[in-house]
DSSP file (Angstrom, degrees, kcal/mol; ACC not computed):
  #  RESIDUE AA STRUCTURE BP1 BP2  ACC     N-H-->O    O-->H-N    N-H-->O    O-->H-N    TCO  KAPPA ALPHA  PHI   PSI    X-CA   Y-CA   Z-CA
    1    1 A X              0   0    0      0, 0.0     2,-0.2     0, 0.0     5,-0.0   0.000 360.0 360.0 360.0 133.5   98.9   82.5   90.0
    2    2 A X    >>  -     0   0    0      1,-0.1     4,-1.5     4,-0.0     3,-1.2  -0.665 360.0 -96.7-110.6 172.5  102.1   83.8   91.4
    3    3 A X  H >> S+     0   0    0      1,-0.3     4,-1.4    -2,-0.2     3,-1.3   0.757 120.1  54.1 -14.0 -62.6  103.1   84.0   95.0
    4    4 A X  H 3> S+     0   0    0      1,-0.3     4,-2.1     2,-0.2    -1,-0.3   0.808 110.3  49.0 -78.9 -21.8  102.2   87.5   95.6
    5    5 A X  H <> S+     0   0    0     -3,-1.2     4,-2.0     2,-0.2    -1,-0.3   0.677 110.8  47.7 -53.5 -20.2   98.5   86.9   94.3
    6    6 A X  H <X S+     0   0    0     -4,-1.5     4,-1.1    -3,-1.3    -2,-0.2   0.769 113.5  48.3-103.6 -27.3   98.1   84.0   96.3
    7    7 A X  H  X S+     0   0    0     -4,-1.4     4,-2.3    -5,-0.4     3,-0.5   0.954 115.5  46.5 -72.9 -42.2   99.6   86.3   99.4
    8    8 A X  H  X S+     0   0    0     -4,-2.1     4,-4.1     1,-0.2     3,-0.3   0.978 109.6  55.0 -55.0 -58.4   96.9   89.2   98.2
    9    9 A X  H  X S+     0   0    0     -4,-2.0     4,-2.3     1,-0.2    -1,-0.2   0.734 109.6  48.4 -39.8 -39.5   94.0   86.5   98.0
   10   10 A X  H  X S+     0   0    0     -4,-1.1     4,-1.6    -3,-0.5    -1,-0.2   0.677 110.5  44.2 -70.8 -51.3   94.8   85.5  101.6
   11   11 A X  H >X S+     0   0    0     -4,-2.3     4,-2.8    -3,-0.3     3,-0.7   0.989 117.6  49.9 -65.4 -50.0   94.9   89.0  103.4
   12   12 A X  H 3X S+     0   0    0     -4,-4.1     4,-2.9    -5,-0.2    -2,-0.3   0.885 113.0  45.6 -41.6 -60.9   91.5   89.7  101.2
   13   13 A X  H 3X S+     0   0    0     -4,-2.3     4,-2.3     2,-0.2    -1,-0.2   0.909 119.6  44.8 -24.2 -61.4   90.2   86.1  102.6
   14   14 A X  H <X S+     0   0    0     -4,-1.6     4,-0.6    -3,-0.7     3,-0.2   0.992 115.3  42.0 -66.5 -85.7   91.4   87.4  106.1
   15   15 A X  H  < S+     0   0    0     -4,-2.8     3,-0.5     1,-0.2    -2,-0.2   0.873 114.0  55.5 -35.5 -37.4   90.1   91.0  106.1
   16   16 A X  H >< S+     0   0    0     -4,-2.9     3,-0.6    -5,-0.3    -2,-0.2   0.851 109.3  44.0 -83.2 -27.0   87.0   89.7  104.6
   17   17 A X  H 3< S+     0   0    0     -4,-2.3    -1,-0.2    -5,-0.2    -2,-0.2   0.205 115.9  50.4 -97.4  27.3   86.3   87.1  107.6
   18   18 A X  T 3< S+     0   0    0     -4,-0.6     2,-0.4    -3,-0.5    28,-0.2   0.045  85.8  97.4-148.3  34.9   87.1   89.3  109.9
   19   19 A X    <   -     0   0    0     -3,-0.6     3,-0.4     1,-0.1    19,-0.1  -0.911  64.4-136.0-121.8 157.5   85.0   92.5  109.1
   20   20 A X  S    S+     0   0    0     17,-0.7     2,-0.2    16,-0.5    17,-0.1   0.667 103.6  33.1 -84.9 -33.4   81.7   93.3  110.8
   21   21 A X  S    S-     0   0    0     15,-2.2    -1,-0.4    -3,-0.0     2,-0.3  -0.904  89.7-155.9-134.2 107.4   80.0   94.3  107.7
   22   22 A X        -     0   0    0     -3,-0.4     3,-0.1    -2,-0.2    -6,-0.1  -0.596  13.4-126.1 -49.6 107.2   81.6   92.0  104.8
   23   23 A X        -     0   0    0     -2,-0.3     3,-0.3     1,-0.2    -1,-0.1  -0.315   6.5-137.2 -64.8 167.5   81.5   93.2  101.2
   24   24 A X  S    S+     0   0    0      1,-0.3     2,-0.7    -2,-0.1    -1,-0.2   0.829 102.7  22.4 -89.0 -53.8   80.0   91.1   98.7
   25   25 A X  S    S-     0   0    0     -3,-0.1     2,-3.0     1,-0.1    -1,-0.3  -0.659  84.7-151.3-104.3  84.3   82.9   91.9   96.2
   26   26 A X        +     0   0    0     -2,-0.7    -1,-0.1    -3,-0.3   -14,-0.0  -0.016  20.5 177.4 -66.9  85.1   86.0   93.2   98.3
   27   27 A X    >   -     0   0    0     -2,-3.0     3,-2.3     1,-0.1    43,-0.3  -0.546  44.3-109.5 -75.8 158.6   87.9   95.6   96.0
   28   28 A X  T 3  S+     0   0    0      1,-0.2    -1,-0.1    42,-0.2    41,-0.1  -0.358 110.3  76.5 -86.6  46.2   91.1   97.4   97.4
   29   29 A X  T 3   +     0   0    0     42,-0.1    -1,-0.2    41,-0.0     2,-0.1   0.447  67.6  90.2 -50.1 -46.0   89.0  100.3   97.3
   30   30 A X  S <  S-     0   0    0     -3,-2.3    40,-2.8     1,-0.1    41,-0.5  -0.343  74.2-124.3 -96.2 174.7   86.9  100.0   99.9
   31   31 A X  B   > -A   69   0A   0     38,-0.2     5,-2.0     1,-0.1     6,-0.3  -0.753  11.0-137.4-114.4 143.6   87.8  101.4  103.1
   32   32 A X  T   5S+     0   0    0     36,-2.3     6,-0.7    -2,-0.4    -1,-0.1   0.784  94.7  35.2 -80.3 -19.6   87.9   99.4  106.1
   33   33 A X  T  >5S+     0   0    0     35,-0.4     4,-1.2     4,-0.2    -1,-0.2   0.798 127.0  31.4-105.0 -32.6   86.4  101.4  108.6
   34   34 A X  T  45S+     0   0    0      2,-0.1    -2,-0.1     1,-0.1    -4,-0.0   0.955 132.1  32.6 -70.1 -51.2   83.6  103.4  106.7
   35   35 A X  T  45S+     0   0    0      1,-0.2    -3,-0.2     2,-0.0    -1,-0.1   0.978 135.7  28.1 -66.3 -43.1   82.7  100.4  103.9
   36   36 A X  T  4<S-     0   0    0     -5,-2.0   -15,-2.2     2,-0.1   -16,-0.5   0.634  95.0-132.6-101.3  -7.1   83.5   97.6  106.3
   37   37 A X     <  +     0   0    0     -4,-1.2   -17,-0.7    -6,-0.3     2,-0.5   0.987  47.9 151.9  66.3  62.9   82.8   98.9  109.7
   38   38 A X        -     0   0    0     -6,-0.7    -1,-0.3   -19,-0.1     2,-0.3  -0.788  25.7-169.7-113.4 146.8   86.1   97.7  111.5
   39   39 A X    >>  -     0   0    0     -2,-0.5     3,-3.4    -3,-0.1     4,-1.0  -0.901  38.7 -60.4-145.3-169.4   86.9   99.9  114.2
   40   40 A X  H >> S+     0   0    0      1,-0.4     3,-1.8    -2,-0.3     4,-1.0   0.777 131.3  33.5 -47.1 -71.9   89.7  100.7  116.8
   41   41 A X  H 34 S+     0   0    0      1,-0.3    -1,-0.4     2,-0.2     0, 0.0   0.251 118.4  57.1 -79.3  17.6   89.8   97.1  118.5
   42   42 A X  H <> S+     0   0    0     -3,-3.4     4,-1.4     3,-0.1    -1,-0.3   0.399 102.7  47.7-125.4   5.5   89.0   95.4  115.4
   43   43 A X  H << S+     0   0    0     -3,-1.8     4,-0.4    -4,-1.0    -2,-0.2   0.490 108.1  57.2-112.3  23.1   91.6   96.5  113.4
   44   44 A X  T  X S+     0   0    0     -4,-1.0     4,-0.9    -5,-0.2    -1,-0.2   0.294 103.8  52.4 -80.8  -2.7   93.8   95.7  116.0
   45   45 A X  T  4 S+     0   0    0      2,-0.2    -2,-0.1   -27,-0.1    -3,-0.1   0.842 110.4  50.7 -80.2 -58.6   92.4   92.2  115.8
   46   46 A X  T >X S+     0   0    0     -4,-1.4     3,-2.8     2,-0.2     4,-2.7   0.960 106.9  50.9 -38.7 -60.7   93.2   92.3  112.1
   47   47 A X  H 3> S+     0   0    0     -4,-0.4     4,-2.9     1,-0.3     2,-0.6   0.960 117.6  39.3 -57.5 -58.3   96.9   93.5  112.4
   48   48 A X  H 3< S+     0   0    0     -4,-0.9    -1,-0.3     1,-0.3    -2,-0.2   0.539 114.2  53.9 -82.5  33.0   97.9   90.8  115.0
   49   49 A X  H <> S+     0   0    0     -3,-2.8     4,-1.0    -2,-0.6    -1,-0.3   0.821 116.5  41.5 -94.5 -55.9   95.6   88.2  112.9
   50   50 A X  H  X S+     0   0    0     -4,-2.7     4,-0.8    -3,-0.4     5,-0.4   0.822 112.6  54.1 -43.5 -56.3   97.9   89.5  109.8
   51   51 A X  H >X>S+     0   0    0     -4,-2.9     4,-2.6    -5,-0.4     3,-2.1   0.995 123.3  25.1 -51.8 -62.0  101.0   89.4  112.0
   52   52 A X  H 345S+     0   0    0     -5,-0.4    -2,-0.2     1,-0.3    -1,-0.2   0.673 112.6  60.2 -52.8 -30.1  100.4   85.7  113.0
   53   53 A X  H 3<5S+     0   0    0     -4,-1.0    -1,-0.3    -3,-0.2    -2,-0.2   0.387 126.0  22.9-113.3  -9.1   98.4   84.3  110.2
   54   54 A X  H <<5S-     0   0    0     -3,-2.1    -2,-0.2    -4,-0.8    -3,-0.1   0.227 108.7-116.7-144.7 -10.0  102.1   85.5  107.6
   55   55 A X  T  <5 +     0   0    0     -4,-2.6     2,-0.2    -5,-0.4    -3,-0.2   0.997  54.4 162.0  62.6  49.5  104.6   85.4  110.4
   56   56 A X      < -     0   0    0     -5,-1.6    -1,-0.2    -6,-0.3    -2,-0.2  -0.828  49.4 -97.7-128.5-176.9  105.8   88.7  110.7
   57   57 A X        -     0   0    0     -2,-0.2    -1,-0.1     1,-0.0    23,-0.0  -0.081  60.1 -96.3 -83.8 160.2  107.6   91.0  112.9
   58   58 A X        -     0   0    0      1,-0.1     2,-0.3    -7,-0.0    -1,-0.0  -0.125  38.1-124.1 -52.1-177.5  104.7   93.4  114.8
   59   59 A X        -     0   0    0     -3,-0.1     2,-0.6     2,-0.0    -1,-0.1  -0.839  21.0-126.0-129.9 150.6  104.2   96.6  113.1
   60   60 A X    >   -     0   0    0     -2,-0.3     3,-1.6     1,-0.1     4,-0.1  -0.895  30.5-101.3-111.3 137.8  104.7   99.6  115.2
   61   61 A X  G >> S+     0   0    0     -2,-0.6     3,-1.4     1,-0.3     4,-1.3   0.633 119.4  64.5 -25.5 -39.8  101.8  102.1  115.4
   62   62 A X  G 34 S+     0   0    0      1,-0.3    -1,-0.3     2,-0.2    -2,-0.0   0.340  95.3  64.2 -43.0   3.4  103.7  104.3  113.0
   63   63 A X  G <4 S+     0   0    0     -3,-1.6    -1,-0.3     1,-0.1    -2,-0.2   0.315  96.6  45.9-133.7   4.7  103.3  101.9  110.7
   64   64 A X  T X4 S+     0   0    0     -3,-1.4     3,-2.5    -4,-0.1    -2,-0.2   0.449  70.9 124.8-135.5 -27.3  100.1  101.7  110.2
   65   65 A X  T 3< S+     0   0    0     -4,-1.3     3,-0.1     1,-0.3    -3,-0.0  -0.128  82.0  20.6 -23.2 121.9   99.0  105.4  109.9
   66   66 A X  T 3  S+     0   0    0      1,-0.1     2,-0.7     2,-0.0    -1,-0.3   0.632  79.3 124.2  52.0  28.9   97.2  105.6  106.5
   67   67 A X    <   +     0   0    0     -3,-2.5    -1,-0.1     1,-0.1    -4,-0.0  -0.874  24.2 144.9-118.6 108.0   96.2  102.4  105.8
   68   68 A X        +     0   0    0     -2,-0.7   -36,-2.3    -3,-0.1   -35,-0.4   0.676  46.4  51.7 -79.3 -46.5   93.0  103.0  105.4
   69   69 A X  B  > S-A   31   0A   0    -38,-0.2     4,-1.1    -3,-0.2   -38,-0.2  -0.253  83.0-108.6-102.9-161.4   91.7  100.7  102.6
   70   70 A X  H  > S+     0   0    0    -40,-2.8     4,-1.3   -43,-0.3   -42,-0.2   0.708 118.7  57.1 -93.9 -17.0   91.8   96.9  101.9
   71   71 A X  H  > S+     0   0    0    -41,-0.5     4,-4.6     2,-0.2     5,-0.1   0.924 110.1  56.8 -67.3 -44.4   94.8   97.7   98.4
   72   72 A X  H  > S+     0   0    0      2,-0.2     4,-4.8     3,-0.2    -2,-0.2   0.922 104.0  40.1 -69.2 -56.8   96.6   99.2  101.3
   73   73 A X  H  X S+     0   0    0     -4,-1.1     4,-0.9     2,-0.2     5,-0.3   0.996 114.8  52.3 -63.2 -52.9   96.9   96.5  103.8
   74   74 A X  H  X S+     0   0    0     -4,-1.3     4,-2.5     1,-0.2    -2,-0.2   0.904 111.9  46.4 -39.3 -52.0   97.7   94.0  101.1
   75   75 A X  H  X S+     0   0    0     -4,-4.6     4,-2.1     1,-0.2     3,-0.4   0.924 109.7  57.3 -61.0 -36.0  100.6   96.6   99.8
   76   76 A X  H  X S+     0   0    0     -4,-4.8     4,-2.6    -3,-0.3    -1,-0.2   0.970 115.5  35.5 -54.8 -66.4  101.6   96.9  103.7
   77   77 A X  H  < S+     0   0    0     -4,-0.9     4,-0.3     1,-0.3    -1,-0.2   0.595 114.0  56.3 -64.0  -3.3  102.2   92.7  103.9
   78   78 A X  H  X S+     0   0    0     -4,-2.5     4,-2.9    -3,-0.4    -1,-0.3   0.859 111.6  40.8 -82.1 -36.3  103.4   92.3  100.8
   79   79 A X  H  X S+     0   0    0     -4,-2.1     4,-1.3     2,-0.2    -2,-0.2   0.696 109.0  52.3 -68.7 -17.6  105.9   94.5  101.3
   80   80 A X  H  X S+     0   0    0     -4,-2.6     4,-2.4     2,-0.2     3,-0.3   0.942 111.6  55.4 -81.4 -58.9  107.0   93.7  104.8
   81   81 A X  H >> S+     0   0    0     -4,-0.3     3,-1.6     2,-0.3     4,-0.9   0.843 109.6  48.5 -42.9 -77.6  107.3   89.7  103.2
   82   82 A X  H 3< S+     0   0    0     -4,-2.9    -1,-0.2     1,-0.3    -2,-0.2   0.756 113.5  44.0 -41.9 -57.1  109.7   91.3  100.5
   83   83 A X  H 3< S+     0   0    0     -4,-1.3    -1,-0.3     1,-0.3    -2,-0.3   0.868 115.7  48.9 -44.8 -60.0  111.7   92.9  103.2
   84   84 A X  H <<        0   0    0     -4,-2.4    -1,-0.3    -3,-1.6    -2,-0.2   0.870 360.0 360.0 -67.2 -66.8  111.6   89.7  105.2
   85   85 A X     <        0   0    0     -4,-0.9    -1,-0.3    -5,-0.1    -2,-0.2  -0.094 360.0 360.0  -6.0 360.0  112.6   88.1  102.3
């Protein structure tokens, strides 16, 4: 398993104990507010859970505009970790 899988597993882990309605199988499909029922203050929960939980810089509202599904935050926090990097 290489890094960035074990970083994917993690958000997935993370997103998944911190959604209201929890998939049984989370594919980066599903969408985080219609499939999982996150809304406004809980996916602000998320981001600074994300922030904290990987040690990175905040994310600026822009910056989260269209990530919608769970593939999508993983791609955001792998990529900010490359960046970081």
């Amino acid at each position: 398993m290489t890094t960035e899988d074990t970083v994917a597993q993690r958000i997935r882990q993370l997103v998944t104990a911190m959604a209201p309605r929890p998939a049984a199988e989370l594919g980066d499909e599903l969408r985080l507010i219609e499939d999982l029922g996150f809304d406004s203050l809980r996916l602000m929960e998320l981001t600074v859970v994300l922030e904290r939980g990987f040690d990175l810089p905040r994310y600026r509202p822009e910056q989260l505009i269209g990530v919608l599904r769970v593939g999508q935050v993983v791609e955001l926090v792998t990529r900010t970790l490359e960046v970081r990097a």
